[in-house]
Structure formats: C-alpha cells, structure tokens
N, C-alpha and C positions, 0 to 999 in steps of 0.2 A: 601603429594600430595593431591589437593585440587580436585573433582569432575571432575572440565572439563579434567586435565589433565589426567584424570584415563583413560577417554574416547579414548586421544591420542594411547594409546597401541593398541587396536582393532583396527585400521583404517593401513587399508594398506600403501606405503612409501608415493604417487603420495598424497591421501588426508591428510596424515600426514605434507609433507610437505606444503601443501594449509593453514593446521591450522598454522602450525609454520610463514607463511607467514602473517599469518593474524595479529596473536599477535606482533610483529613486526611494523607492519602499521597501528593498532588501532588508535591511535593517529591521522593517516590521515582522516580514515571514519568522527573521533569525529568532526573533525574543518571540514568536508566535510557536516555534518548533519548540524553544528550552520551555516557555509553558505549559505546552501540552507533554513532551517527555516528564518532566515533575508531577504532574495532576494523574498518567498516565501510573507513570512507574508506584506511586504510594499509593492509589486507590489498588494497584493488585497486593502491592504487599501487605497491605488491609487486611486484603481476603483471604491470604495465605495463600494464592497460585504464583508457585516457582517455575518461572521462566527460562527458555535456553535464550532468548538473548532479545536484545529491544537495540532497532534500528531506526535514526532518524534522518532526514537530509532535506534542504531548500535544492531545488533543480539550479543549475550553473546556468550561465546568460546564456550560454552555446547550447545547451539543452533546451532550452524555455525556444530559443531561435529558430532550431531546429524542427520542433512539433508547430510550432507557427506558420514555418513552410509548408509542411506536411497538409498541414491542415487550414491553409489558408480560406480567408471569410469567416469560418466558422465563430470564432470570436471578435465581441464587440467592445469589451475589457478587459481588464486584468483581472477582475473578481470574475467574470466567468469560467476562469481554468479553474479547477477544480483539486489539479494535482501539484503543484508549483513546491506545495510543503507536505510533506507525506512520514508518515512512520510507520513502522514493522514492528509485530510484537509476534515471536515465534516461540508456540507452548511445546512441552514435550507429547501432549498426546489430546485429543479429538476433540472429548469433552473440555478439555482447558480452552479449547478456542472457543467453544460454546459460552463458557462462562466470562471470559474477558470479554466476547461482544455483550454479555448482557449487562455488562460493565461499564463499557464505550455510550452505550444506548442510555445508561440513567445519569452519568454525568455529562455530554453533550447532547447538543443539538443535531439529530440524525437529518440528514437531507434523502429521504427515503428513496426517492425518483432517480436518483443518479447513484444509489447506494448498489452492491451487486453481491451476493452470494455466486461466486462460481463454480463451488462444489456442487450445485445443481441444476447447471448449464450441460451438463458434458451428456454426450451420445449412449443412446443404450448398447452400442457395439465397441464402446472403443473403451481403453482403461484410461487414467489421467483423472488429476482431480489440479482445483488451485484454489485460491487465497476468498479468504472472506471480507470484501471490499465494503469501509461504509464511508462516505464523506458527513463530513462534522464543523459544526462552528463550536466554538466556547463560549455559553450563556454568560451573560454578565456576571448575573448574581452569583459566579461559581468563580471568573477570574475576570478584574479590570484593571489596566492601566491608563490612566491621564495620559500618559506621554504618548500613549499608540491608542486611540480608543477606535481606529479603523482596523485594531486587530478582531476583534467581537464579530467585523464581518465578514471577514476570511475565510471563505471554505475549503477544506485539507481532509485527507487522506488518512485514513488507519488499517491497513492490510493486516490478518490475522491469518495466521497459517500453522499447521504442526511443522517439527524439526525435518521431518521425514519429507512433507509436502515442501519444504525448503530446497531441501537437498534436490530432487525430481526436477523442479523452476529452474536451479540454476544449469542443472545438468543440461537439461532439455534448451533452456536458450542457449546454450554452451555448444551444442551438438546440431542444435536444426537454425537458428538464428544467424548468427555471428558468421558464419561462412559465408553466405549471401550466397549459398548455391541452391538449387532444390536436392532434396534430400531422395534416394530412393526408396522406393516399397520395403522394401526389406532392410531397410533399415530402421524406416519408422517402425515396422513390426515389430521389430526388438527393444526400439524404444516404448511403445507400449505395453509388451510384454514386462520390462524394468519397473512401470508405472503398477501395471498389475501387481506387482509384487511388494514394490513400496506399500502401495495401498492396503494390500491384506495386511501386511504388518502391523501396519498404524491401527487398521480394526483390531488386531490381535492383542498389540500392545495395549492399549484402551481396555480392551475385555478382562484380560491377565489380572491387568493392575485390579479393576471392578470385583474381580472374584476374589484378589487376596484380602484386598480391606472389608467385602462382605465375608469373610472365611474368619480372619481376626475381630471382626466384630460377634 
C-alpha cells in the first residue's frame, strides 16, 4: 500500500468516498488542466502580454487526503473543492495582472462568491501583498469534449500574480511556514520590511515602464 492510500484509512466514509471519487476522474482534471493551459496560453498571446511564466498542476491523492482531514465535514463532493486543478499565470508587472484577469473573466465562467482578490485584503499597517484568486468553469460553447462532458462542470483555480509578488509567496512560505515553529517579532518585521520593498518596486516597475512608452509615444 503505497502512502496516499495509507491516508484513505483515517478519513471518515463521506471524505473517503471524495477520494475514491477522485482517483476514478483523475483523468478528467488531467485533460481539464491541458484544456485550460491551451485556451489560457493563446488567448494571452492574442493580446500580446509576455509572460514570465504559466504554472499548472492536478493536487496528488496525498494532497487532496490531506486538506480532507484538515478540513473534515466541510465537503459533501468532489465538485465542491474548488482547487483540486489549479493554474499560475505570473506577469512581469501589475497591470499585466490586471489585464489577464480581464481575460480569465470574458473567456470562463467566474464563480464570483468564492473568487478572492487578495491584493485587497491586507491590513493598513502591515506591507505584503498576494495573488489574484478567481475560480472558473469552461463554458461549453468555448470547449467540449464527449468523452469527459463532466469536465464543463468542474470548478479550478487561476492564481495571477506579478514576478516579484512570486518571489515574496515563496520566500515567505519558505521562512514562516515550512518550519512549523512560530516565527519571532523581529523577524516577521524584517519579513515585512522585504515585502515593503518588493512592493515599491513592482509599483515603481509598472510606472517606469508607463512613462517610457507614454515618452516614445
């Protein structure tokens, strides 16, 4: 018995049967993820925004297991996670994020209620900034397969972030997360001071670029 499945035994019948459901329809997520990276990837190159980089991934059975525990009762399906298939699209500067959501938004289906700008969550005392979160189905009329037509109802993840807001997320889970200790005062300080500073740049960056192309226009 290989790790994920060891996990199946702890989990009550309702998330045991979520996982069993899921290993089952993996296969849909898969060709749900290569859909949306395609639809995804050519609608920006449409528009001419150059990206630093497009991430996609289906969560592993020990992942999916694991938030299950976490979060046990809370789901009654497998269509109610929301994140199970998810993708990353990381612009180099502030406005590009702006423009690829308004991108996301005219070719899927946004599910507003569960959708999250976190750029606008954060405290007026603290620096930090993260990702612009929307969950999405793919409308028919835009992509259908016969073979999966339970993909159409799948709802997944598209995280938009600048390079910079990238680099901050990883550092930051890298530093306060992953130890599993509490972090001291003074360290978070410095950590937020770092974010402070990201953050001017990425304003600064965005502005630069704005005044050279109004300068050569």
């Amino acid at each position: 018995m290989n790790q994920d499945n060891a996990k199946v035994v702890h989990l009550p019948l309702r998330e045991s049967t979520i996982l069993e459901e899921f290993r089952k329809t993996r296969p849909v997520y898969e060709k749900l993820l290569h859909a949306v990276r395609r639809l995804l990837i050519e609608e920006i190159r449409e528009n001419g925004i150059y990206i630093n980089a497009f991430e996609g991934r289906v969560k592993t059975e020990e992942s999916l297991a694991g938030k299950l525990e976490r979060k046990m009762g809370k789901y009654v399906s497998l269509l109610d996670l929301t994140d199970i298939m998810g993708v990353r699209i990381i612009a180099f500067y502030s406005d590009e994020v702006d423009k690829i959501a308004a991108l996301v938004g005219r070719i899927f289906e946004i599910d507003w209620d569960n959708s999250i700008d976190k750029r606008k969550m954060l405290d007026i005392d603290r620096f930090g900034y993260s990702s612009l979160h929307y969950i999405c189905r793919i409308p028919k009329e835009l992509y259908f397969d016969p073979e999966y037509p339970q993909l159409n109802e799948i709802r997944f993840e598209v995280q938009m972030r600048t390079a910079l807001q990238h680099v901050w997320s990883v550092l930051n889970h890298d530093t306060g997360y992953k130890s599993g200790l509490e972090i001291p005062k003074e360290y978070l300080r410095n950590l937020n001071r770092l974010a402070g500073m990201l953050e001017l740049a990425d304003e600064q960056f965005s502005r630069i670029r704005k005044e050279i192309t109004d300068y050569r226009r």
